[in-house]
C-alpha positions as CSV (number, residue, x, y, z in Angstrom):
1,X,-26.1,-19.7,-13.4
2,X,-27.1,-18.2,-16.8
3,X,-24.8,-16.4,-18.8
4,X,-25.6,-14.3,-21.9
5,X,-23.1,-15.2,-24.1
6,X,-21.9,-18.8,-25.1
7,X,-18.6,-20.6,-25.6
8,X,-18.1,-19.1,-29.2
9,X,-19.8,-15.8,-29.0
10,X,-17.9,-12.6,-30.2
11,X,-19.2,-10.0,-28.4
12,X,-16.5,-8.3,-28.4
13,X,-14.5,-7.6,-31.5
14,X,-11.0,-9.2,-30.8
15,X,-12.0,-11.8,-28.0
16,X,-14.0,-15.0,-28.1
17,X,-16.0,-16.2,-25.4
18,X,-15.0,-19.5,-23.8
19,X,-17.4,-19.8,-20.4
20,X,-18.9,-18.1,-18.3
21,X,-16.5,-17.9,-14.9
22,X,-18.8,-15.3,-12.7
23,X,-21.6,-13.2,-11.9
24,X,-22.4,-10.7,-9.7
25,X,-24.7,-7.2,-9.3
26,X,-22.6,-5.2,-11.4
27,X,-22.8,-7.7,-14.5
28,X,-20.6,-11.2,-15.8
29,X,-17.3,-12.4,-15.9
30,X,-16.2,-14.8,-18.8
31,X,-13.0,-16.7,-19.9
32,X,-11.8,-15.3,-23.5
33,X,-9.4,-15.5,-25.8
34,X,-7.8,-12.8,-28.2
35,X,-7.2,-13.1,-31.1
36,X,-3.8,-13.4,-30.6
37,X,-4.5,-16.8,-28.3
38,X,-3.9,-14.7,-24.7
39,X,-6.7,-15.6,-22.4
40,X,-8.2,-12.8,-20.3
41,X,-11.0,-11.9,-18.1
42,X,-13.8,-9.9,-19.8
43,X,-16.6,-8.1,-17.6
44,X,-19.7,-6.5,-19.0
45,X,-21.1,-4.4,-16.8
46,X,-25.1,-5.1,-17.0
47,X,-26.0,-2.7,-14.3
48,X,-27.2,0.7,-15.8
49,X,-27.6,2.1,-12.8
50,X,-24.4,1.3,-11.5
51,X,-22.2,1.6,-15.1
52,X,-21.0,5.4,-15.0
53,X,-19.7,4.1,-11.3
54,X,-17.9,1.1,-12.8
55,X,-16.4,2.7,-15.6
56,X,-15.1,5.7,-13.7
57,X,-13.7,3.0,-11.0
58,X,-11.5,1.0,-14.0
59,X,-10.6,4.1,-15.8
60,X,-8.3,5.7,-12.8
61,X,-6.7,1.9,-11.9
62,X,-6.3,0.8,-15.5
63,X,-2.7,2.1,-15.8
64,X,-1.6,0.7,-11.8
65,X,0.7,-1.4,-11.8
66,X,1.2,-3.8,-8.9
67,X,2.1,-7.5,-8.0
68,X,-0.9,-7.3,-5.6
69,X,-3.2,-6.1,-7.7
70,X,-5.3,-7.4,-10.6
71,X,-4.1,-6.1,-13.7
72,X,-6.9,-4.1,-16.2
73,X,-6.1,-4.4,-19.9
74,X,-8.7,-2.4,-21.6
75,X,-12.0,-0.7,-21.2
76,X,-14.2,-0.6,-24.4
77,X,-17.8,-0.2,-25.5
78,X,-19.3,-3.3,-28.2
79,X,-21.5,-2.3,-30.8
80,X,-24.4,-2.7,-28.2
81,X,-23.3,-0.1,-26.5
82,X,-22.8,-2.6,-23.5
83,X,-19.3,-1.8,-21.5
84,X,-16.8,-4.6,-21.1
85,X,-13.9,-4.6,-18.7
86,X,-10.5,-6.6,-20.2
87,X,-8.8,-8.1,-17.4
88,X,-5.9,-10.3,-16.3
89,X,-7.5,-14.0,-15.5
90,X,-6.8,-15.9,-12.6
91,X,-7.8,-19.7,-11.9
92,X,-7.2,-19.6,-8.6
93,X,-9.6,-19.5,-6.2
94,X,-11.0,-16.1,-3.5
95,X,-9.8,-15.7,-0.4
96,X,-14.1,-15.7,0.5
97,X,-13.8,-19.8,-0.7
98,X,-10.8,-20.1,1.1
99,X,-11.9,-19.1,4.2
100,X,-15.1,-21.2,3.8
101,X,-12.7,-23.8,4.0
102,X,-11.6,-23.3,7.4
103,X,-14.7,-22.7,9.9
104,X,-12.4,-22.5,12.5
105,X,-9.2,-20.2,11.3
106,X,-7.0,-20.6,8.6
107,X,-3.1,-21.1,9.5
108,X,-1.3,-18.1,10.6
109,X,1.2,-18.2,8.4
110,X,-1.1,-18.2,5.1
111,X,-3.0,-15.3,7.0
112,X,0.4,-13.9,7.1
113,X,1.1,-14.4,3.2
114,X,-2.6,-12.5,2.1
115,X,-2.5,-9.8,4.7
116,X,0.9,-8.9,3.6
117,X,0.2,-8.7,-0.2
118,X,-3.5,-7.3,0.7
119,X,-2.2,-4.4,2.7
120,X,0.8,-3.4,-0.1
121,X,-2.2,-3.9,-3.0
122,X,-4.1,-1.5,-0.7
123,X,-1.4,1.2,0.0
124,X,-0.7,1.4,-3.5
125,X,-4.0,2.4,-4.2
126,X,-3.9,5.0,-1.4
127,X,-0.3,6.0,-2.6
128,X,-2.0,6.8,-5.5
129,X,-4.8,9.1,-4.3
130,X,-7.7,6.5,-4.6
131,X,-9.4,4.4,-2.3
132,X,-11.1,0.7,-3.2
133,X,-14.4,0.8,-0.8
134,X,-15.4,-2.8,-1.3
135,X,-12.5,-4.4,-0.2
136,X,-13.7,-8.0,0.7
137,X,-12.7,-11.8,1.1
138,X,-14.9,-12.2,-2.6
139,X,-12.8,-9.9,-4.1
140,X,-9.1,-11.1,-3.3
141,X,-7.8,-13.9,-5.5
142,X,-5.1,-16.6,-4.8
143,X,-3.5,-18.4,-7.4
144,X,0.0,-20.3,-6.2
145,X,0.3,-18.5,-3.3
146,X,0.3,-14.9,-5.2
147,X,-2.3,-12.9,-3.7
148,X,-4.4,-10.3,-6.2
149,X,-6.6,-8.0,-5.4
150,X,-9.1,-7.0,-7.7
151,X,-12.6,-5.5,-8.9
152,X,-12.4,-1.9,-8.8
153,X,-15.8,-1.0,-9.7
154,X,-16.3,0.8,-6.6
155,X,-12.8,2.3,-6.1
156,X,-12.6,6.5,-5.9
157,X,-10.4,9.2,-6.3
158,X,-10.1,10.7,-2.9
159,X,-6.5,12.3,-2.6
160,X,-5.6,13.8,0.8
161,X,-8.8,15.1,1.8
162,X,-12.2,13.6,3.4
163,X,-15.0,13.0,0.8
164,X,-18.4,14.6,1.7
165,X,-20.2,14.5,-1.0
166,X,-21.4,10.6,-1.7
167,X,-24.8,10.4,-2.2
168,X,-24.8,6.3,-2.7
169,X,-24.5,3.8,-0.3
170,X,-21.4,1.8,-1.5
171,X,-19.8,-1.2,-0.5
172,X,-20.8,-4.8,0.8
173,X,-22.4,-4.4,4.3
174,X,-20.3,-6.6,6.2
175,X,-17.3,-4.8,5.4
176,X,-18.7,-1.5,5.5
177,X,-17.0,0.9,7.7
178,X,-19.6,3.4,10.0
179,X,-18.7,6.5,7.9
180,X,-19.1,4.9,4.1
181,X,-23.0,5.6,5.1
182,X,-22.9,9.1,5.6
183,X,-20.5,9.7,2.6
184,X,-17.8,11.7,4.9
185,X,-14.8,9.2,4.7
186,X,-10.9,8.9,3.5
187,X,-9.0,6.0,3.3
188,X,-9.4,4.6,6.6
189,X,-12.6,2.8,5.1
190,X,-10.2,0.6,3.5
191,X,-8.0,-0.3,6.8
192,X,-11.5,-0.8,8.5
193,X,-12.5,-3.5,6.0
194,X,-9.3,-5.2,6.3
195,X,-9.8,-5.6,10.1
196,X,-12.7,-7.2,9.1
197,X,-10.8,-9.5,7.1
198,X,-8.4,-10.2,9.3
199,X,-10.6,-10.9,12.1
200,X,-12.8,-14.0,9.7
201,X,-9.5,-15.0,8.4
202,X,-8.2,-15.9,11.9
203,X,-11.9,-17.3,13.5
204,X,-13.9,-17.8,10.8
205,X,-16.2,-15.8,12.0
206,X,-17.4,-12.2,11.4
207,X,-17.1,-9.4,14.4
208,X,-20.5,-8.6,13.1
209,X,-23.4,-9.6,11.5
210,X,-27.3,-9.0,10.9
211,X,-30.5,-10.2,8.8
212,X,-30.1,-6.6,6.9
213,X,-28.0,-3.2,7.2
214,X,-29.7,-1.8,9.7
215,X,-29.6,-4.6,12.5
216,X,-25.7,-5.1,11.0
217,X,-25.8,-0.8,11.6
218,X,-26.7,-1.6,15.2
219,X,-24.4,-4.2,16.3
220,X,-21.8,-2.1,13.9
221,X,-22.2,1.1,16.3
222,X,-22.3,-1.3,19.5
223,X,-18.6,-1.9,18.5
224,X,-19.3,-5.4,20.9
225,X,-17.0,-8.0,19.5
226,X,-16.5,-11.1,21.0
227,X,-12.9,-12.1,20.8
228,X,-13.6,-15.8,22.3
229,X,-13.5,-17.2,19.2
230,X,-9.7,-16.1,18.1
231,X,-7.1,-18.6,18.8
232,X,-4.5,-15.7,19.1
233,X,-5.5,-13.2,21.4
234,X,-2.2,-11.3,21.0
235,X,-4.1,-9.5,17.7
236,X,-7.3,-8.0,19.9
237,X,-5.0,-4.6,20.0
238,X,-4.5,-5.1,16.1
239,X,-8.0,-5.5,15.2
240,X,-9.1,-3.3,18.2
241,X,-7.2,-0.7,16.5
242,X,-8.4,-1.5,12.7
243,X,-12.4,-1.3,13.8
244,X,-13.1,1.9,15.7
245,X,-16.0,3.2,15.2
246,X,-14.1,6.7,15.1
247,X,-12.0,6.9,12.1
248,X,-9.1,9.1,13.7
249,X,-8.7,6.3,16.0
250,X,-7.7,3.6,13.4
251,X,-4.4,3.1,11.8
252,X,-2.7,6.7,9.8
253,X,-2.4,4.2,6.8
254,X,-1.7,0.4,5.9
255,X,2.0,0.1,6.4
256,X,1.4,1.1,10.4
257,X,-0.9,-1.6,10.4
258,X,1.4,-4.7,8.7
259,X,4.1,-3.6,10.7
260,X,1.6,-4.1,14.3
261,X,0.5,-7.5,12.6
262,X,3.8,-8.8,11.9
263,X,5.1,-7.7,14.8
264,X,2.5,-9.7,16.5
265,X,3.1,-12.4,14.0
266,X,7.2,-12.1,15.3
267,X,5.5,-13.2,19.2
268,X,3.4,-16.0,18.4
269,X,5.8,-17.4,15.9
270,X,9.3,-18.5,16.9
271,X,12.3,-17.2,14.7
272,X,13.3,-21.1,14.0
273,X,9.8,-22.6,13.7
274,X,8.8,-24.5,10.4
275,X,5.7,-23.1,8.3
276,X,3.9,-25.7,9.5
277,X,4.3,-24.6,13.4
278,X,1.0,-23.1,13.2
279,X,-1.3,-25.5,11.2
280,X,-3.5,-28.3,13.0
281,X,-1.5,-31.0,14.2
282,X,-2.4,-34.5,13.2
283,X,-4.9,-34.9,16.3
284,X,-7.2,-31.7,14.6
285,X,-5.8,-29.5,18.2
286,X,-3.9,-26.1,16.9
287,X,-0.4,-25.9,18.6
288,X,0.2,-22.8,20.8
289,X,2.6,-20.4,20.7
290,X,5.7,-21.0,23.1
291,X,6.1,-19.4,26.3
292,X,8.9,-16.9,26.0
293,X,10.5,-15.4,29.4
294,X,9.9,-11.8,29.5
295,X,13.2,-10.1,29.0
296,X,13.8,-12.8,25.8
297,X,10.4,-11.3,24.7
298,X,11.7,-7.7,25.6
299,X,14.9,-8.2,23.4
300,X,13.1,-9.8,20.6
301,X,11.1,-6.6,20.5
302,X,13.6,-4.2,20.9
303,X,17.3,-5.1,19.9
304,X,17.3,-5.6,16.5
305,X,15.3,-1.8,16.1
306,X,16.7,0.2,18.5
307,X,20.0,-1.5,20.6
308,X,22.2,-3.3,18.7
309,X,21.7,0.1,16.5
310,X,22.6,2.1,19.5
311,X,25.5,0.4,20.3
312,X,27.2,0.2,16.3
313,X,26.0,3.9,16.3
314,X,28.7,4.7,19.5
315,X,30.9,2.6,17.7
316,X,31.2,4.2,14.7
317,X,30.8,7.8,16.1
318,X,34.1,7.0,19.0
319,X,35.9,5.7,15.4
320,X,35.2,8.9,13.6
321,X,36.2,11.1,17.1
322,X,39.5,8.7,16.4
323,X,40.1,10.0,12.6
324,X,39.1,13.5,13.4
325,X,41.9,13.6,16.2
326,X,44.6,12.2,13.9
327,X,44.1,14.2,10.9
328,X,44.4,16.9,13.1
329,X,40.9,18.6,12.7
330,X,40.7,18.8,16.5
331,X,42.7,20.4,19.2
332,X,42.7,17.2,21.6
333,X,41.3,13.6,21.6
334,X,38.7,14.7,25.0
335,X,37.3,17.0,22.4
336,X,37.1,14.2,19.3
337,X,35.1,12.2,22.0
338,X,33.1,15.1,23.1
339,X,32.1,15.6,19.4
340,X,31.4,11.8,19.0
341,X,29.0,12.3,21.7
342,X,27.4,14.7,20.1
343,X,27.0,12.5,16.6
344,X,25.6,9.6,18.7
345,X,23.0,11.4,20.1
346,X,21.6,12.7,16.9
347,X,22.2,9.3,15.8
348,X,20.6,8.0,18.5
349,X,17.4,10.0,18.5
350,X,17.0,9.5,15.3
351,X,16.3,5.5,16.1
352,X,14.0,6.1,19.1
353,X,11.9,7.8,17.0
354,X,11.9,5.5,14.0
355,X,9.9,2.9,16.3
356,X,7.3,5.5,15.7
357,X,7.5,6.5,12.3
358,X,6.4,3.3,11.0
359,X,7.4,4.0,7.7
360,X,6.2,7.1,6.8
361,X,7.4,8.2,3.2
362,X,5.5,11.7,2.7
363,X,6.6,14.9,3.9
364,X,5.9,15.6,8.0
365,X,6.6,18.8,9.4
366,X,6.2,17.8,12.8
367,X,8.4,15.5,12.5
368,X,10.7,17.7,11.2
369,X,9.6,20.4,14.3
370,X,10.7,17.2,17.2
371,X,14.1,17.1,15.3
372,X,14.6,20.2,15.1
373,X,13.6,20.4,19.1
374,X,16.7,17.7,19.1
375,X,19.1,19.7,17.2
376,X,18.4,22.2,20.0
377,X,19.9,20.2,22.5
378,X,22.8,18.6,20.2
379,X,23.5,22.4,19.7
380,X,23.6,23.2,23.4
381,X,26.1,20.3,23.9
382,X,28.0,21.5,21.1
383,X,28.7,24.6,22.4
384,X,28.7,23.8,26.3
385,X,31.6,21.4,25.9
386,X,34.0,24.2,25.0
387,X,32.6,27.2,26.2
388,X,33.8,29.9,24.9
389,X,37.0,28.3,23.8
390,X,38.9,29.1,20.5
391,X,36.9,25.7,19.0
392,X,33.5,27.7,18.9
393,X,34.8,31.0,19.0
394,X,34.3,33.4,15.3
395,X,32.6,36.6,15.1
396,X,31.3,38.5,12.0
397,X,32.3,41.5,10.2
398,X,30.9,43.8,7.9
399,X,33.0,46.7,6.3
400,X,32.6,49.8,8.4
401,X,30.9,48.0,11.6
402,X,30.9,45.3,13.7
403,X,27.9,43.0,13.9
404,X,28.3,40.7,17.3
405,X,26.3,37.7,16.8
406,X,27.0,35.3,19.7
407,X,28.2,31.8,19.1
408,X,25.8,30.1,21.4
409,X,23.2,31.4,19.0
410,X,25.3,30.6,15.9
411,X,25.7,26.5,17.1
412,X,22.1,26.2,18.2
413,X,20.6,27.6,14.8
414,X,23.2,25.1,12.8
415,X,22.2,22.2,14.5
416,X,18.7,22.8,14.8
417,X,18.1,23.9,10.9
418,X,20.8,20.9,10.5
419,X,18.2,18.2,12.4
420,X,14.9,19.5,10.6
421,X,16.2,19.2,6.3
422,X,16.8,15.4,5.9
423,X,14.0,13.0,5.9
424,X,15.3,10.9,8.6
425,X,11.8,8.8,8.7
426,X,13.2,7.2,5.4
427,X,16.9,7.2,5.9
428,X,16.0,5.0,9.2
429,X,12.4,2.7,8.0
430,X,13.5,-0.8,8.3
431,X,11.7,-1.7,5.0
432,X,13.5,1.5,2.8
433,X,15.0,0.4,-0.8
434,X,18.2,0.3,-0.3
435,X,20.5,0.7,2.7
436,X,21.9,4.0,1.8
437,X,19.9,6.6,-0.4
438,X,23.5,8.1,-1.7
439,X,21.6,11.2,-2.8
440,X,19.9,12.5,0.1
441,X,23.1,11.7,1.6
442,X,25.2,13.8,-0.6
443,X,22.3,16.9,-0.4
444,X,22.4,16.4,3.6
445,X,26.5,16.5,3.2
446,X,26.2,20.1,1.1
447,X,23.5,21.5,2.7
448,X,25.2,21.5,6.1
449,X,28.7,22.7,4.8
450,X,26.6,25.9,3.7
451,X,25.2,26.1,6.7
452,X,28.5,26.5,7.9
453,X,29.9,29.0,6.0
454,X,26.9,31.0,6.3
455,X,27.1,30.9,10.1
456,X,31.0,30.7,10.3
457,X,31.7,27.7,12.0
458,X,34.1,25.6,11.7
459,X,33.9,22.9,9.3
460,X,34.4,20.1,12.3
461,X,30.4,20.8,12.8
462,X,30.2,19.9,9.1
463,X,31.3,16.7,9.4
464,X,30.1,15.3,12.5
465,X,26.6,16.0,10.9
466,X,27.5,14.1,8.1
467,X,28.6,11.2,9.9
468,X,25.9,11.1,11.6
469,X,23.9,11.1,8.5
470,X,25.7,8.1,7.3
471,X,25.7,6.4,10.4
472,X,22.1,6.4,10.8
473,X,21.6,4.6,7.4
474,X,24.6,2.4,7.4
475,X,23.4,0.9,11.0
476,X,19.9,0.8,11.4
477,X,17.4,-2.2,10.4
478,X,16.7,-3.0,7.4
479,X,14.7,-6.2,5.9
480,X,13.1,-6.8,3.3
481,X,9.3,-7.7,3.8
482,X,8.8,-11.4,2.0
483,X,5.9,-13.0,1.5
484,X,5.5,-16.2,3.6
485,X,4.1,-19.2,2.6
């Protein structure tokens, strides 16, 4: 491989050229050194057709910051005019080399490790309102187990919309999704590309492949896979999911898909198994995965997200009915209990739709509209368990008339615009920050004690809302995603 510059060589003013480490279409990679003795990654880009596309790439990721992804320095012009790319160097070797290295599937749990830190790279590109386009095995980098994802030459700002007006074929065919060719595509391209990843990561194989674009096009648009060659069949839905040909069919965003995969993971893997369960054995076979009885697989699945939450959610809400009932707030302990039931089902539904949120962080009116549609129902409770009893039972006033506004219709409209303020898709994500987000907790409190007084309820509403706001944090899952090695 011939470089243009030699160990020596200044092209750049502050940085000396060691070696040449890399080439490709868009220009060379060399070791350098500053000045200062810090060695780096320098790029020029040789392409002239292709430098505007560069340049604009580095310029919106240069100030990301990430442990995923590769950190870019600088961006500068030499005297030549020629444009170099300042970057953070890594020795280790691509994921591309890596995979070479096992023809067969590479050990689920390294999969695990550079799908995990791919995926988070990825999302915090998308977070960010840009899109990478040539995510591919060539351009991920492992040094000691830290995954880094890198050249952003082809990476776009696309924000929230669909771009429609790419007029150049981008991308490396294999890892192409359908829509990159007629420039109409989002984000999704990325997730698509990852399947792809995914899929020669596990067999060593890709889904498709082809002489030139057009027969790859063909097979592409086929969507005909051949899943044979995957030693765990449990991640056909995964990938199934990750390579539609229809966009809309693939996965809202990255997060939905690592939480699939490592749920998948979870089932072939057991809890107690050493990281070398899933490597070749001495005899060159791969173990399988254990056969798990149905109902251990069903608990696995579902207690740690949903029952075990349940049941500390009725707990806690039978305690605070307890508390209510001897501080006097309510008029008997049936009617604590009644009110408990009341904070456990708006705890409750809270959790049986956080298996569907998947993590969601942005705002989502219809999720707010289906928690509104359960405040509706918490607010028919709330009223039907005392009727028209002196618990419920407040009119309004105003000087010189009397405005009748029935308290059926006061409860419903409290607990319905109660359900639809808080963001209960992050108060309940098992991967949130921290267990308890004390502000939106505090907002949630004050909010709903206006609510009251506006409506003129009494405050007992108040506060089983507010339990229940606490409850839902202070019980469901949390974990914190690791990287596994």
């Amino acid at each position: 491989m011939a470089f243009m510059y030699q160990c020596g060589d200044r092209p750049l003013e502050g940085y000396t050229i060691k070696r040449g480490i890399g080439s490709g279409g868009f220009g060379d990679v060399y070791l350098a050194v500053s000045d200062g003795g810090k060695d780096v990654a320098l790029k020029c880009i040789r392409s002239t057709t292709n430098r505007e596309i560069e340049k604009r790439g580095v310029s919106q990721c240069i100030n990301l910051k990430h442990p995923s992804l590769l950190t870019l320095y600088d961006l500068r012009t030499d005297d030549h005019l020629e444009t170099w790319v300042v970057m953070e160097l890594l020795l280790g070797q691509s994921l591309a080399l890596l995979i070479n290295k096992h023809p067969n599937g590479m050990p689920l749990e390294q999969i695990r490790t550079c799908i995990t830190q791919i995926a988070q790279a990825i999302h915090h590109l998308h977070d960010h309102g840009i899109v990478h386009r040539d995510l591919k095995p060539g351009n991920v980098f492992i040094e000691k187990d830290i995954v880094k994802v890198g050249d952003y030459g082809l990476s776009k700002t696309i924000g929230a919309g669909v771009h429609r007006d790419n007029t150049q074929r981008v991308g490396t065919t294999n890892y192409m999704a359908p829509e990159l060719i007629t420039g109409n595509y989002d984000k999704k391209v990325d997730i698509y590309a990852l399947g792809i990843i995914l899929f020669e990561m596990l067999s060593g194989k890709k889904p498709f492949t082809g002489s030139n674009h057009d027969e790859f096009a063909r097979k592409q648009l086929h969507n005909r896979i051949d899943y044979s060659c995957l030693p765990y069949k449990a991640f056909i839905p995964v990938l199934n999911k990750s390579l539609a040909i229809d966009k809309n069919q693939r996965y809202p965003n990255m997060l939905m898909m690592l939480d699939e995969f490592h749920a998948v993971c979870d089932q072939i893997i057991k809890p107690d198994s050493s990281p070398l369960a899933s490597k070749p054995n001495s005899s060159g076979i791969r173990a399988q995965a254990v056969a798990i009885p149905r109902w251990k697989r069903f608990y696995q699945k579902w207690a740690d997200k949903l029952l075990i939450p349940l049941l500390k959610a009725a707990l806690f809400s039978c305690l605070c009915a307890l508390a209510f009932s001897f501080m006097g707030l309510l008029p008997s302990l049936f009617v604590g209990f009644m009110l408990a039931g009341i904070t456990w089902l708006i705890s409750g539904s809270v959790f049986v739709c956080s298996l569907f949120w998947k993590g969601k962080t942005r705002e989502s009116v219809p999720y707010r509209m289906i928690q509104a549609g359960i405040g509706l129902v918490a607010g028919i409770m709330a009223y039907g368990m005392a009727g028209t009893g002196e618990v419920l039972e407040i009119s309004i006033s105003k000087p010189g008339a009397m405005i009748e506004i029935p308290v059926w219709a006061r409860v419903l409209l409290f607990y319905m615009v109660a359900m639809f303020f808080p963001k209960w898709w992050k108060m309940a994500w098992r991967y949130r920050r921290t267990r308890v987000d004390y502000v939106a907790t505090i907002i949630a409190i004050v909010w709903v004690l206006l609510l009251v007084a506006i409506l003129k309820l009494q405050l007992i509403h108040a506060l089983v809302f507010s339990f229940a706001v606490i409850i839902v944090q202070a019980v469901a899952l949390k974990t914190k995603r690791k990287s596994r090695t």
